[in-house]
C-alpha positions, 0 to 999 in steps of 0.5 A: 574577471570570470563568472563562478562556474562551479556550483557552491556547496551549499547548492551542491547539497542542496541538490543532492537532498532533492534528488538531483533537481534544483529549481532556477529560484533555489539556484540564483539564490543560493549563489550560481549566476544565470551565466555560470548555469547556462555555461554548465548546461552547455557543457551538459554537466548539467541539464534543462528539465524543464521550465524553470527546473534544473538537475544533474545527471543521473536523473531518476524518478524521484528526481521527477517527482521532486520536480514536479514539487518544485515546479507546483511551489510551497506546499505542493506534495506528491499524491496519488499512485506516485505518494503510494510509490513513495510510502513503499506500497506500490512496487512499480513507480507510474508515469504519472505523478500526481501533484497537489497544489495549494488552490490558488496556485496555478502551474504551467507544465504539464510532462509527467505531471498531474497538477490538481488543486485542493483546500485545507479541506481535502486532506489533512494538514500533514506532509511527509518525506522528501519529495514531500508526499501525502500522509500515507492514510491520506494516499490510501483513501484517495485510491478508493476513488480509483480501485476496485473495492477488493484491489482496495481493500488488499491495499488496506491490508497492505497498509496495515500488514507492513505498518505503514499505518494503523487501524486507528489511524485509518478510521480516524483518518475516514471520519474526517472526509464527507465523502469516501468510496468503499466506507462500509467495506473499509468499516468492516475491513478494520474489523477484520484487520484488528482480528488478525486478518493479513491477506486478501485471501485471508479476508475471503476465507473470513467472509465467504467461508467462515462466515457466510456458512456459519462455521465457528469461529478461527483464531487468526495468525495463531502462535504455537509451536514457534509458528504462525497458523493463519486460521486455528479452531482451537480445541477441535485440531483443525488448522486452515493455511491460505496460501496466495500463491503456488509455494516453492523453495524454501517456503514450500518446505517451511509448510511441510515442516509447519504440517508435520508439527500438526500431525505431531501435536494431533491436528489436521491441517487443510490448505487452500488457495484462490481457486478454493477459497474464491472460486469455490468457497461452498465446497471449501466450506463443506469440507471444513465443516466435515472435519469440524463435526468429526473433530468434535463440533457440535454445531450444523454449517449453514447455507449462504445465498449460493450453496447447493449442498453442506454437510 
C-alpha cells in the first residue's frame, strides 16, 4: 500500500494562511507522513527552509518571517524593523527579522533571524496580524533605541498621520515602560501631533520658526475653500505651505491653484521647503514675521539663541 503523497487539505490551507510555510510539527500532525514529505522535497514540489520548517514555492519575505515564527515557537511574534514592516510603515522589508521570544525559550537557528528573549515585562501582552507582530505602539517605541531622535520622531508622525495608532494610544503605551529613549521628545511630539502637525517638516517649522522667534500662533491643517492650508494666521491672510519635497505633476498644480484661491480670498501665501525651514529658519522667521506686522500684528518677532538679525 503507498504512503499519501499529497498533502491534506487541511494542511494545504494551512499553508497558505502562513505564507507558504509549514513547521514538520504542523505537518506530521495534520496528516503528511514524514516519507510522503521527504518524497515531495525530492520531487521539489516542496522545499527545506530550514530546521524543522518546511514550504512551497514561491517563497517571499513573509514567508520568512513567518518562519521565523514557527522556528522561535508559541508565542514569538516579529519585532523590530521587520513588525514596522508588517504594520505598513517602513516601505523596504530588511534582512533581518527580529523575533521575540518567550525567556525561557531558546531557538537554534539563526539565518535571517534575531532571536531575542523577553518577560511579560518588555512589552505589552498584545499580538497582531499574521505572521504575528508586535502591537504596532510597541514596534514604535522600540525604535527610539535604534533611531535618531528626528528619524524617530518622523516615525511618530507617521504613526499617527496614517492612523496606525493614536496619540492616546502612544502615551498610554510610553507610561508603561520604565525606560524610553527620546521620552521628552516623544511628550512634546504628542502635543504637536494633537495641534494638527502632519510632517517632520512641519514640526521644525513649529519649533525653529514659529516658536523659537516668538511669531504668533498658526492654525494647522486649516480647512477653507475645499482645501487644506498646513499653517493659517487667521485673521491677518497669511498662509505658510511646507512643502517636503520638490513638487511636479499634478501636485504642483494643485499648488498653484490652492495659491490662486489665496490671492482670490486676499491672502498671501509663502512656501517653504527643508532648506528654508532647517537650514535657515532665522531668515525664514524674519520674512514671516514681515508680513505678519504689515498684515496687521501687533506684536515684535524674537531672537532665538542663533538670530543675527529680525525685523
Amino acid at each position: 500500500m503507498r504512503t499519501r503523497t499529497d498533502p491534506p487539505p487541511a494542511l494545504t490551507d494551512l499553508i497558505a494562511l502562513q505564507g507558504g510555510v509549514a513547521s514538520i510539527e504542523q505537518v506530521t500532525g495534520l496528516g503528511l507522513p514524514r516519507r510522503s514529505l521527504q518524497r515531495l522535497v525530492a520531487q521539489r514540489r516542496w522545499v527545506h527552509l530550514c530546521r524543522g520548517i518546511y514550504g512551497v514555492e514561491p517563497l517571499t519575505w513573509v514567508s520568512r518571517a513567518w518562519a521565523g515564527t514557527l522556528l522561535g515557537g508559541d508565542r514569538s511574534r516579529i519585532g523590530g524593523t521587520a513588525a514596522l514592516h508588517l504594520h505598513g510603515l517602513v516601505a523596504e522589508p530588511p534582512e533581518q527579522i527580529d523575533v521575540w521570544v518567550p525567556r525561557e525559550q531558546r531557538p537554534g537557528d539563526r539565518g535571517p533571524w534575531r532571536f531575542r528573549r523577553e518577560t511579560p515585562a518588555t512589552h505589552s501582552g498584545a499580538t497582531v496580524g499574521g505572521p504575528p507582530r508586535l502591537a504596532v505602539e510597541d514596534a514604535v517605541l522600540d525604535a527610539a533605541a535604534d533611531l535618531a531622535e528626528d528619524d524617530w520622531a518622523a516615525l511618530v508622525i507617521t504613526t499617527v498621520q496614517r492612523r496606525r495608532s493614536t496619540v492616546r494610544r502612544l502615551g498610554l503605551a510610553a507610561r508603561e515602560r520604565g525606560r524610553l529613549r527620546h521620552r521628552r521628545v516623544l511628550d512634546g511630539l504628542l502635543g504637536d501631533v494633537t495641534d494638527g502637525v502632519e510632517s517632520p517638516l512641519e514640526r521644525a517649522y513649529l519649533h525653529a520658526v514659529e516658536r523659537a522667534h516668538g511669531l504668533p500662533r498658526g492654525v494647522r491643517q486649516h480647512r477653507s475653500h475645499g482645501m487644506r492650508r498646513d499653517v493659517v494666521y487667521r485673521g491677518l491672510g497669511v498662509v505658510v505651505e511646507l512643502d517636503s519635497r520638490w513638487h511636479d505633476g499634478r501636485i504642483r498644480f494643485d499648488d498653484m491653484w490652492r495659491d490662486d484661491v489665496a490671492r482670490l480670498s486676499d491672502e498671501i501665501t509663502l512656501r517653504y521647503g527643508w532648506p528654508h525651514v532647517v537650514g535657515s529658519p532665522c531668515r525664514t522667521a524674519q520674512q514671516v514675521a514681515e508680513l505678519l506686522v504689515a498684515r496687521g500684528w501687533p506684536g515684535l518677532p524674537t531672537r532665538c539663541n542663533q538670530c543675527r538679525r529680525v525685523v
